[in-house]
C-alpha positions as CSV (number, residue, x, y, z in Angstrom):
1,X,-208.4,83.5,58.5
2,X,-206.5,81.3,56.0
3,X,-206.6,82.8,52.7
4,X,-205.3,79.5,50.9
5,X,-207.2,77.6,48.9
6,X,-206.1,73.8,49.2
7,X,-206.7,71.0,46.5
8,X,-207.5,67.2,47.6
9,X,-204.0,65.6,46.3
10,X,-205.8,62.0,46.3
11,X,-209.0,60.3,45.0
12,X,-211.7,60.8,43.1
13,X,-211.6,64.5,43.7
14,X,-208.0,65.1,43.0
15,X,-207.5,68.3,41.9
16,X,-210.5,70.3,43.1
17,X,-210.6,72.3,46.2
18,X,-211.4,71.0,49.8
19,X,-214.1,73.9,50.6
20,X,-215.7,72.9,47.4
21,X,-215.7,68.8,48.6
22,X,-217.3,70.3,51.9
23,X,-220.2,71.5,50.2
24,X,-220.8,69.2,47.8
25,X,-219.7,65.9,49.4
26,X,-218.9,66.8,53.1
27,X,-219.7,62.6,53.4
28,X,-216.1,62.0,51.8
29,X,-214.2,64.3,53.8
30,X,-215.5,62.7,56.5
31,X,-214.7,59.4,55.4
32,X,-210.7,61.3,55.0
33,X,-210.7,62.7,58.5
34,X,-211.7,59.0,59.6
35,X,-209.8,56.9,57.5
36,X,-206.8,59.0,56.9
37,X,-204.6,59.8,60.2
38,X,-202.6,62.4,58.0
39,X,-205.9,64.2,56.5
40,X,-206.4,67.3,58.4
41,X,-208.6,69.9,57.2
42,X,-207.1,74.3,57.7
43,X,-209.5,76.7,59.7
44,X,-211.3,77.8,57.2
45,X,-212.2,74.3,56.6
46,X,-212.8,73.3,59.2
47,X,-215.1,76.2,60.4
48,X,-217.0,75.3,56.8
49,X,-217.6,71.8,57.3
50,X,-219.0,72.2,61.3
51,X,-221.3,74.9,59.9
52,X,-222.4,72.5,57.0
53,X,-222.1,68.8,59.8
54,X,-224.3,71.2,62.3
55,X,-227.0,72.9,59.8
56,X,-227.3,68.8,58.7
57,X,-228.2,67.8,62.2
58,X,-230.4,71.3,63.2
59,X,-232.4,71.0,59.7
60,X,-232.8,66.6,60.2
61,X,-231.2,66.6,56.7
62,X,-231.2,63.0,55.5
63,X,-227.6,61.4,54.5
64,X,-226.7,58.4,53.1
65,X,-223.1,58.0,55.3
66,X,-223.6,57.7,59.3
67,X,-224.1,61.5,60.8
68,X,-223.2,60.5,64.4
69,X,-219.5,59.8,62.6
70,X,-219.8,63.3,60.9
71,X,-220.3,65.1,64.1
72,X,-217.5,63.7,65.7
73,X,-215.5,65.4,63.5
74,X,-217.4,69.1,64.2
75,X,-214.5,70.9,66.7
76,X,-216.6,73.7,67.5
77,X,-218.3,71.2,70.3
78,X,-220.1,73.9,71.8
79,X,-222.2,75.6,68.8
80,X,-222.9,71.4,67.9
81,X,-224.2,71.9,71.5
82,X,-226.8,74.2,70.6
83,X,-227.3,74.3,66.9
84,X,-225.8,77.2,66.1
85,X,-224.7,77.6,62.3
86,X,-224.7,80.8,59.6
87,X,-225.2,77.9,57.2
88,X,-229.3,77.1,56.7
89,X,-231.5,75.0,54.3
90,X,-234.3,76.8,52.6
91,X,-236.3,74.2,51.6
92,X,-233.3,71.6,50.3
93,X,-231.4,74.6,49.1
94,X,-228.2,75.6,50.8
95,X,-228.4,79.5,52.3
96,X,-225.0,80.7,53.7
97,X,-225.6,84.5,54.9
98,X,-222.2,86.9,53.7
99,X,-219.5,85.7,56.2
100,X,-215.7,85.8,56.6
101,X,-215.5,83.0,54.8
102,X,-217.7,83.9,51.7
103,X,-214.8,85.4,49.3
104,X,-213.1,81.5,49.9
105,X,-215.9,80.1,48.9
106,X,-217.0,81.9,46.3
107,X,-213.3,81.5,44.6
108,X,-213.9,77.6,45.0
109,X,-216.8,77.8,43.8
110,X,-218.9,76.7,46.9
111,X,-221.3,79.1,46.6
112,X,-223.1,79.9,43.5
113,X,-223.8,83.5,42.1
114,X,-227.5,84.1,42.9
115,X,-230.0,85.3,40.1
116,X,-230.2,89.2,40.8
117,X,-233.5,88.7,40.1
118,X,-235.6,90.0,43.2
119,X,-237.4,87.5,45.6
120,X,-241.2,87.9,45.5
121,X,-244.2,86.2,47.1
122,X,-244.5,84.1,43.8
123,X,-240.9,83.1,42.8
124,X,-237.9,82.7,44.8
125,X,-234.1,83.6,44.3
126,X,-233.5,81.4,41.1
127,X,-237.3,82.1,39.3
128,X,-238.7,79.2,40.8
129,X,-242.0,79.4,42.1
130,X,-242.6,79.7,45.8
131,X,-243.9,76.1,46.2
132,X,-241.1,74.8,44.6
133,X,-238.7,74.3,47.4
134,X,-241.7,73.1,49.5
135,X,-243.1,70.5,47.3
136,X,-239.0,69.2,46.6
137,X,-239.2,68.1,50.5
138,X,-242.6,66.6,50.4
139,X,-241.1,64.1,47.4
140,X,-237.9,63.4,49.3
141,X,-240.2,62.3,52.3
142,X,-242.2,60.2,50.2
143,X,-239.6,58.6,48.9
144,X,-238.4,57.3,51.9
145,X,-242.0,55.8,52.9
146,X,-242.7,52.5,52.9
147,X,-245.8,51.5,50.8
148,X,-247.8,50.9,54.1
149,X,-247.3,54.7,55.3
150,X,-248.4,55.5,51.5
151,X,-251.4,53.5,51.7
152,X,-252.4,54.9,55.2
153,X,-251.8,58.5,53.8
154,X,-254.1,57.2,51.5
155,X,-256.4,55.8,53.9
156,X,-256.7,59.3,55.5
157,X,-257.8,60.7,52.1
158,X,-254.0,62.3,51.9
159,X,-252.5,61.2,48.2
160,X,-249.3,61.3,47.5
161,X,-248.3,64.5,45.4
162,X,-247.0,63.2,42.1
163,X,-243.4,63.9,41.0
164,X,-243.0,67.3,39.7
165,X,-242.8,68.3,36.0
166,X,-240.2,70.8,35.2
């Protein structure tokens, strides 16, 4: 395992550290590892974003950059093969389970210190309530529905949740 934590020397993340850029925006570094013949991401890295470009395509996560292009990027061919990733969504939240690689990315920043509050049947990790994570996914779908899948939701006596108030 790599143990050094690299900083984009370029762009509009100059500065901040690749694992970080992987979670956050794993669209720009694959737009590097396409566009730049010279970008080349460490192990660590690399093992980071095919966890992240194969939990994308196992969970259907919606992006706005082209996936196919992201996945050609994933070296671990095999595990892109069959889905396999540590890395999961819970609801639109990121999970990572404790891994080789979480002391990296908690030094980067990558992963955010959890609320030591326990999980119960009514709230989850951060205090929200149970439904929360649920009900974020149902308005994501909806926004990407035309307004004649909205009206036949409708027509089946399904109406659209309205947005959440928090």
């Amino acid at each position: 395992m790599n143990t050094e934590v690299r900083k984009l020397t370029f762009g509009k993340y100059k500065g901040q550290p690749i694992l970080l850029i992987v979670a956050e925006h794993i669209g720009y570094i694959m737009w590097c590892l396409e566009n730049l013949q010279w970008f080349r991401l460490n192990d660590d890295e690399q093992k980071f974003y095919d966890w992240q470009a194969i939990a994308i395509k196992k969970y259907g996560k919606r992006m706005i950059f082209p996936v196919e292009t992201m996945y050609k990027h994933v070296k671990d061919k095999e595990a892109l093969k069959c889905l396999k990733t540590p890395y999961q969504f819970i609801g639109d939240v990121p999970y990572l389970p404790e891994c080789e690689l979480t002391p990296l990315l908690k030094e980067v920043g990558a992963i955010r210190k959890r609320d030591t509050k326990p999980i119960t049947a009514e709230y989850d990790a951060d205090g929200r309530p149970w439904w929360f994570g649920l009900q974020h996914c149902v308005m994501k779908d909806i926004e990407w529905m035309s307004e004649e899948e909205i009206t036949q939701m409708e027509e089946y006596g399904v109406t659209p949740p309205m947005p959440p108030m928090y």
